[in-house]
C-alpha positions, -999 to +999 in steps of 0.1 A: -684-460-652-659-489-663-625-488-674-623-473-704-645-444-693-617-440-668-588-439-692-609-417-713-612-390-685-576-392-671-564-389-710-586-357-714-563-339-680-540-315-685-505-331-685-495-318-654-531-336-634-524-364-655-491-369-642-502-364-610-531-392-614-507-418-631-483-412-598-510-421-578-521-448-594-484-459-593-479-459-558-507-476-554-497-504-574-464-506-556-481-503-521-505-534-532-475-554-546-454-546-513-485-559-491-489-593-513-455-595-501-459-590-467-487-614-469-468-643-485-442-636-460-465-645-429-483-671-446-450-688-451-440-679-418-472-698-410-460-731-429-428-726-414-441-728-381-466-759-391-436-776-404-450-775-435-419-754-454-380-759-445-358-737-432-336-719-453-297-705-441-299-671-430-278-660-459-301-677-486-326-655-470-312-624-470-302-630-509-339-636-515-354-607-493-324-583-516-336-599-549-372-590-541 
């Protein structure tokens, strides 16, 4: 089964399970995205650390963390 065999099957739901898939698949895409953020943040961390990345002000950070 690829892709578009997928789509096909979730189109063919009833509304109601097909809003209930595409909210799943949703917050699966936003707990994905939230991890590649966690894992940036360590591996920069990490440079940090090396001495590889500067140091920002704390208040730079904070702006960025708020922006994200």
């Amino acid at each position: 089964m690829d892709a578009a065999d997928i789509i096909r099957e979730i189109e063919a739901l009833p509304e109601e399970e097909k809003r209930k898939v595409m909210d799943f698949v949703l917050c699966l895409a936003q707990q994905r995205f939230e991890e590649a953020q966690i894992r940036i943040a360590c591996e920069r961390l990490d440079d940090y650390d090396k001495g590889l990345e500067e140091g920002i002000p704390h208040e730079e950070a904070m702006r960025l963390l708020r922006e994200n």
